[in-house]
N, C-alpha and C positions, 0 to 999 in steps of 0.2 A: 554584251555579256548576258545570258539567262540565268534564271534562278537557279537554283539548288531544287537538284531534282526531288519531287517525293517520295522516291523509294531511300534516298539517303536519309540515314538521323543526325538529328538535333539533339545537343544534348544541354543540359540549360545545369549550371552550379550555382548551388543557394536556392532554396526554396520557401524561401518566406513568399508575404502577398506578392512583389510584382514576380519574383522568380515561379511562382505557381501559375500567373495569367499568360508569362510569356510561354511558359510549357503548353498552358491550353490552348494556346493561339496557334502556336507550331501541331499541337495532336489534332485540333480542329481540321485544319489545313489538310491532312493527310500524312506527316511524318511521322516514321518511328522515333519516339523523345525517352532520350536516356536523364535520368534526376538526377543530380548526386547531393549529397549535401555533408559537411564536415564533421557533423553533431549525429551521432549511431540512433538510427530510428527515425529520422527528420525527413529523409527522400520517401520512405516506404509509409510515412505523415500526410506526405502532398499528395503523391500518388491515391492516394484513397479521400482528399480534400477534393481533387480535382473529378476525381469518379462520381463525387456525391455532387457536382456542378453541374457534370453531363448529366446524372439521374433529372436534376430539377430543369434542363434543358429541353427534355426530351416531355416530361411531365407540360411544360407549358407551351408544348406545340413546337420548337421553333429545332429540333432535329432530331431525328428518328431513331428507332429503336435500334437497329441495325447499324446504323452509323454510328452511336453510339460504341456498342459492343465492339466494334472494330476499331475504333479509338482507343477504347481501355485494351484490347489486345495489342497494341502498338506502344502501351505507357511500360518503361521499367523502370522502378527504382534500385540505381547501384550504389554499394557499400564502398568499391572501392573505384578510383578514380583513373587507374588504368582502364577501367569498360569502357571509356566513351574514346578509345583509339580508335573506332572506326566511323568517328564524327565528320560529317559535312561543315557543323558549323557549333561554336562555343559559345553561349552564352552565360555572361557570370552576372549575375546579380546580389554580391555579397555585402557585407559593408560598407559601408562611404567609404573606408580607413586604404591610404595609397600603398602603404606598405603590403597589405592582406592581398589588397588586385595585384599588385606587381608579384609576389611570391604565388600566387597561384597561377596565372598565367605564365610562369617560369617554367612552374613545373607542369602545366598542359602542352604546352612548346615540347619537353621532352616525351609526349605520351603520343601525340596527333599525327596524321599523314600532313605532309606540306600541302594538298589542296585544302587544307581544312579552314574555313575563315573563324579568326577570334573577336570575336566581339564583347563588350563592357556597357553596361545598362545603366550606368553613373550617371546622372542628373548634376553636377555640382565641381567635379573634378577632372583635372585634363588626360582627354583621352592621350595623347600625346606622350604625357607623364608615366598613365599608368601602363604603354607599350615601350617606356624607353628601354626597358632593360633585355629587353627579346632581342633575340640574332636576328629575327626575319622581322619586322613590323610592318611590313608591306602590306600585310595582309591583316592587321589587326583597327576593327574599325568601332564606334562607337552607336549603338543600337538603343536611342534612348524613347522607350514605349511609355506611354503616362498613364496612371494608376485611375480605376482597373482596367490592366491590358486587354482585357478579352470586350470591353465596351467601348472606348476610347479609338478612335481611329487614327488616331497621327502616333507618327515614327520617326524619331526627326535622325537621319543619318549621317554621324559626324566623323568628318576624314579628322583624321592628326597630322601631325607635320610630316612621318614617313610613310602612314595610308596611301598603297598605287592607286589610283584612278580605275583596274578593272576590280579590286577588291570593293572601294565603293561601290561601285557598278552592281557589281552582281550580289553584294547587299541590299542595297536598295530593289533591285527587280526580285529579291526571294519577299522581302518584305510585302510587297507589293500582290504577289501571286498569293498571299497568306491573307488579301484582302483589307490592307491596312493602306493609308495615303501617307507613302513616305516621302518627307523633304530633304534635300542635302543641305549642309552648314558646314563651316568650317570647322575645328575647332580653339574655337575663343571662350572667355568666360559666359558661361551662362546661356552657350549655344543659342535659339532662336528665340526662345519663349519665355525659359526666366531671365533672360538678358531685358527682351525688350518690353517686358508685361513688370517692370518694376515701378513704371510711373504712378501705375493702376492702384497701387499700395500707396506709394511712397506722398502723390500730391493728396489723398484724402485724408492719409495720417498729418500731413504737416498744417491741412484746414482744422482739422481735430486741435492743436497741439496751438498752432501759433493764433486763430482767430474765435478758438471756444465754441466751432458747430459741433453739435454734438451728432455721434456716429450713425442713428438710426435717419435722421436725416439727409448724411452726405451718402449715405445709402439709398437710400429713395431719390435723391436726383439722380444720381448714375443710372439708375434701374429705371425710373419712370421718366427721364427725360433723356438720359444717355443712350439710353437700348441695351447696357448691360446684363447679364442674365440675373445678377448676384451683384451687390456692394460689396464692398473690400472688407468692410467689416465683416458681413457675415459670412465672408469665403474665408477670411482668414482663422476665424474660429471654426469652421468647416476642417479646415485643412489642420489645422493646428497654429498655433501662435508660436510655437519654439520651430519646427519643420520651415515656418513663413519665414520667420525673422533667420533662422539659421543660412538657407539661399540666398536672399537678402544679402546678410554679412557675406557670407562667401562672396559672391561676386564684386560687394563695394572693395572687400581686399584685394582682389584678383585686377581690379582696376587702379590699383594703387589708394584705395580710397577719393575716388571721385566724387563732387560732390555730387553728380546725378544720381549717385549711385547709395547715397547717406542712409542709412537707417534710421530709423525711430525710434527716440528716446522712449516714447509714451508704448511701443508694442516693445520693446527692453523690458522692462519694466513690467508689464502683465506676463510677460514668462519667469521672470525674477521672481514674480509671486505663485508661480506656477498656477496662472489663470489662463490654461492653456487652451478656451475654448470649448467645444463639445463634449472632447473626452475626456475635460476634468469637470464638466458641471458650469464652468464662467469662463470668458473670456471678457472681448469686448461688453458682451451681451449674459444676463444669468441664463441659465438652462436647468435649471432647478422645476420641477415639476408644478408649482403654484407659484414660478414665477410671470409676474406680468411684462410684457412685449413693450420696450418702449414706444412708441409711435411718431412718427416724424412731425416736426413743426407746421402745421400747417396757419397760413394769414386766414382773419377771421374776413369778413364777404365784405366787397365794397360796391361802390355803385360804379360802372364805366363811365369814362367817359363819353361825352358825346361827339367827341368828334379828334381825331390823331392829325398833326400835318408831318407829312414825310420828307423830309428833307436827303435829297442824293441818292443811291443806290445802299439797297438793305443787305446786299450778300449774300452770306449764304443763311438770311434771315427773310428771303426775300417772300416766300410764300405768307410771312404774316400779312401782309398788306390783302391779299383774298378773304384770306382768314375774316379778319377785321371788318371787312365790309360784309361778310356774312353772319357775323352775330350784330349789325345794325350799326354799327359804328361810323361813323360820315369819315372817310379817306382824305386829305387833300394832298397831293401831290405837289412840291415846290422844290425849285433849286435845284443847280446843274452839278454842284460840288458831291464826289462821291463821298459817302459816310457809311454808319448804320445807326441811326437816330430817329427816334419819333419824338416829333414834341407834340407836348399835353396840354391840357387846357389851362394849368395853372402857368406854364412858361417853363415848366422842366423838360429836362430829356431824356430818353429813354432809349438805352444805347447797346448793343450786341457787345459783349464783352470782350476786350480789346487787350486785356494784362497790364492798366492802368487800374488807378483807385478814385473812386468818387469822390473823394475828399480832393485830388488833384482839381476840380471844376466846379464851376457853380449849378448845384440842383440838378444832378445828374443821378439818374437808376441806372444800374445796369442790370441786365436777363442775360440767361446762360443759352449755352449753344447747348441744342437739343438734336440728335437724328435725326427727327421727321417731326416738324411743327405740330403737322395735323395729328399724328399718333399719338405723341409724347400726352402723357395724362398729368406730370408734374413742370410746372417751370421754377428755378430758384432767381430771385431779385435781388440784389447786391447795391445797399446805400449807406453814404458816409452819416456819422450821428446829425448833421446840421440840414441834412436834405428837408424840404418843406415837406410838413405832413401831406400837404394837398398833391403832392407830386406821388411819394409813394401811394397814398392810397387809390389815384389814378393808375397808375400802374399796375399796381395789386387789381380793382378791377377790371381793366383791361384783359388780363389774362383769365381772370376768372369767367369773365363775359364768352372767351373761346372757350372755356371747356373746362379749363386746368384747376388743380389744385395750384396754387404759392406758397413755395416755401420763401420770408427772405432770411438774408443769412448780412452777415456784417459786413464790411466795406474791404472783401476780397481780391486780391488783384487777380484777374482770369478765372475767378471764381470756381469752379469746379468741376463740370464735364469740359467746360471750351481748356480749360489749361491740362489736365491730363490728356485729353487727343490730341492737345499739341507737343505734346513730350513722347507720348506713343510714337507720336510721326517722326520727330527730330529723332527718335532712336532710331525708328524701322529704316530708315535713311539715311545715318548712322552703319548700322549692318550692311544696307548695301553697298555703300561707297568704299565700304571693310571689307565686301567679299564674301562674308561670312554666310550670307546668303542671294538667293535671288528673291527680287521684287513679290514676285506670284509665290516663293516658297514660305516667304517670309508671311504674306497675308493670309496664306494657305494654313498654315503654322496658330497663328493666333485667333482665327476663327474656328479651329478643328481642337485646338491643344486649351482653349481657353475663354468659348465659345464667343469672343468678343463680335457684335451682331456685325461689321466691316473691316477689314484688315487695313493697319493703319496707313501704307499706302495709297489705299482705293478711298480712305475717308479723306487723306492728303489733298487726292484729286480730286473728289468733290468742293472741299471747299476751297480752293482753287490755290495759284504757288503763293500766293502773294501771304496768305492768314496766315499760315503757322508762323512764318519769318516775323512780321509784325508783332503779332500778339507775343512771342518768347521777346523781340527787342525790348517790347513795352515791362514783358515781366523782367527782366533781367537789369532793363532800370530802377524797377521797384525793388528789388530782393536782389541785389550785386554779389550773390553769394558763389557765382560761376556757375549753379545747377541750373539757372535758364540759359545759357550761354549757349548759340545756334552750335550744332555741328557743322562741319565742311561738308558733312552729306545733305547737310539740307539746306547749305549753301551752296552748293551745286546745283540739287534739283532745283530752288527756286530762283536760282537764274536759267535756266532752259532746258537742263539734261533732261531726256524724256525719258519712261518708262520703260520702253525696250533698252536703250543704253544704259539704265541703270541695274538692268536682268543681266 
């Protein structure tokens, strides 16, 4: 099926922010875009919002005078909502509220030609729902663009339960000719991205909440050892704290309340006080103008040791062992049994974080799973209160000796980047086993929609089948609350399904 040709119009209803980006996205492209909006004066708003876009477009080089002017001749704002009968394609952007999309879509049903495809820009609510009351839904598909539309390149395009397969289709390929990288998804709660991007929130608030790291730190592991762009904290006061938690709640209900799916008490509660982040002045963080920046914990300098013995294989830790011997440190290599342990000169071990707790062992550190050993500038250290000082402070050396800052943090179980990439994955595999998406759409999806530096499949595959399974049994004995509890999808993949069979 081909796109929707350019000489057809788009007509996009609601023109708030994203109903205005998806109009420029469509006028960009080359369609004629009809505005409408319910509130007198609100289309003929955008319409001239969107003009002063092009002007600064055109101003900073990136499209031309001409093309411009030909845009704005293509833009109409109409008063009434009969003009857009001679639509290709409907895009509503109105309120969250199911009753508001379903009554309006009723009444475009009676306006449009039967080719015309509907579409609903809903982030939150089922497409499914908001098409049940239409004579035809075959044709009404779910087009959800992520704010701002006209920067952002993912599209995630989501069938409903009576969406045909050529209406997908040929949503998806108009989306695509408009320059955008659209995914297909089912639709289920929380479609690709706020489905499967809640762990990212949900394990840093529960470190916050249950073991007292404080936020500017569990932000600086993710960021300087995870490869995140952003910490949860400061995304989430980016974004907003009620917008965050709102998604959130929607989808824990839409799951019945599951517990992977639980909210936070401690972000409840700064909305409660309407500390809603940036655009109230505080959230997590003040934003107050002579406010000072808290700064992550950093361990004060220790001396390396002089010499690590490695015991088994290091996994997907394995590049430290180079590392090690290139800031002078004497290697020794022993034992056949696979692990991920280094032992130190005092008799402690020093152990890739597994979703058990240091206090389960004697004199045991654990280190967080980092992206890339050699890049990561932070590593966090996780020991129970009774570990020997001489062990942490080898440890704490040791890394500082490669490069790193240390953060330690308390006696964590999976501590922090390693147990959220392990819940990313047990979803993203989760979705597939569900259908909901493909393997590639899904990693496609969360490096594009939510710039996570590997899609949590392809990070799956790096650290090989066997980690995530482990590390979630290990967490799920420690915290029997069912939110580690493996999915069937990632008990499948980590017994053998490959990656093509799971696409």
């Amino acid at each position: 099926m081909t796109a929707i040709d350019f000489s057809r119009a788009v007509a996009v209803v609601g023109t708030g922010t994203m109903g205005q980006g998806i109009a420029q996205v469509a006028l960009v492209a080359g369609h004629p875009v009809r505005l409408h909006d319910a509130v007198p004066g609100r289309a003929e708003e955008a319409a001239a919002a969107i003009g002063a876009r092009l002007d600064r477009l055109v101003e900073k080089g990136r499209m031309d005078g001409a093309a411009r002017d030909a845009a704005r001749a293509r833009l109409l704002p109409v008063a009434d909502i009969a003009e857009l009968s001679g639509a290709a394609l409907v895009v509503e952007a109105v309120l969250e509220q199911l009753t508001v999309k379903q009554e309006l879509f009723a009444e475009l049903e009676k306006i449009v030609g039967e080719d015309c495809l509907l579409a609903t820009n809903t982030s939150s609510l089922s497409v499914t729902a908001v098409a049940g009351g239409l004579r035809h839904p075959g044709r009404f598909v779910g087009l959800h663009f992520f704010n701002p539309a006209p920067l952002l390149p993912l599209v995630e395009v989501v069938s409903g339960h009576a969406t045909e397969e050529e209406a997908a289709t040929r949503a998806w390929a108009t989306v695509a000719a408009w320059g955008k990288t659209p995914v297909r998804c089912a639709d289920l709660p929380g479609f690709i991205v706020n489905r499967i991007a809640r762990p990212f929130y949900a394990e840093a608030f529960a470190v916050h909440e249950e073991h007292g790291v404080d936020p500017a730190t569990i932000d600086a592991i993710l960021r300087e050892c995870g490869g995140f762009r952003m910490g949860p904290f400061e995304l989430t006061d980016l974004i907003g704290q009620d917008v965050n938690e709102a998604v959130t709640r929607s989808v824990w209900e839409s799951f019945f309340h599951s517990p992977k799916f639980q909210p936070s008490l401690a972000q409840r509660r700064l909305v409660e006080s309407r500390r809603l982040g940036r655009k109230s002045g505080h959230g997590w963080f003040s934003y107050a103008e002579d406010a000072e920046q808290p700064a992550p914990a950093d361990a004060a300098p220790q001396d390396a040791p002089e010499y690590v013995v490695v015991e088994g294989d290091l996994g997907p830790a394995a590049e430290l062992i180079g590392m090690i011997r290139d800031a002078g440190v004497t290697v020794r290599e022993e034992g056949e049994d696979k692990g991920t342990r280094l032992i130190l000169p005092s008799g402690g071990q020093l152990v890739l974080a597994d979703g058990q707790m240091s206090a389960e062992f004697r004199d045991v550190v654990y280190f967080d799973l980092a992206l890339d050993y050699r890049s990561a500038g932070r590593i966090a250290l996780s020991a129970a209160a009774d570990v020997q000082e001489d062990t942490l402070a080898q440890a704490t050396g040791l890394f500082q000796a490669l490069g790193k800052r240390v953060s330690v943090i308390p006696d964590v179980p999976g501590m922090i980047v390693a147990r959220t990439v392990a819940m990313l994955g047990d979803l993203a595999l989760d979705a597939v086993a569900r259908r909901v998406a493909s393997a590639e759409d899904i990693d496609t999806a969360m490096r594009l929609g939510v710039n996570y530096p590997l899609g949590p499949v392809e990070w799956n595959e790096r650290l090989g089948r066997d980690w995530a399974w482990e590390l979630l049994a290990n967490l799920h004995q420690s915290v029997p609350t069912g939110r580690y509890a493996r999915t069937l999808g990632l008990h499948q993949w980590s017994y053998g399904s490959s990656r093509e069979d799971a696409s």
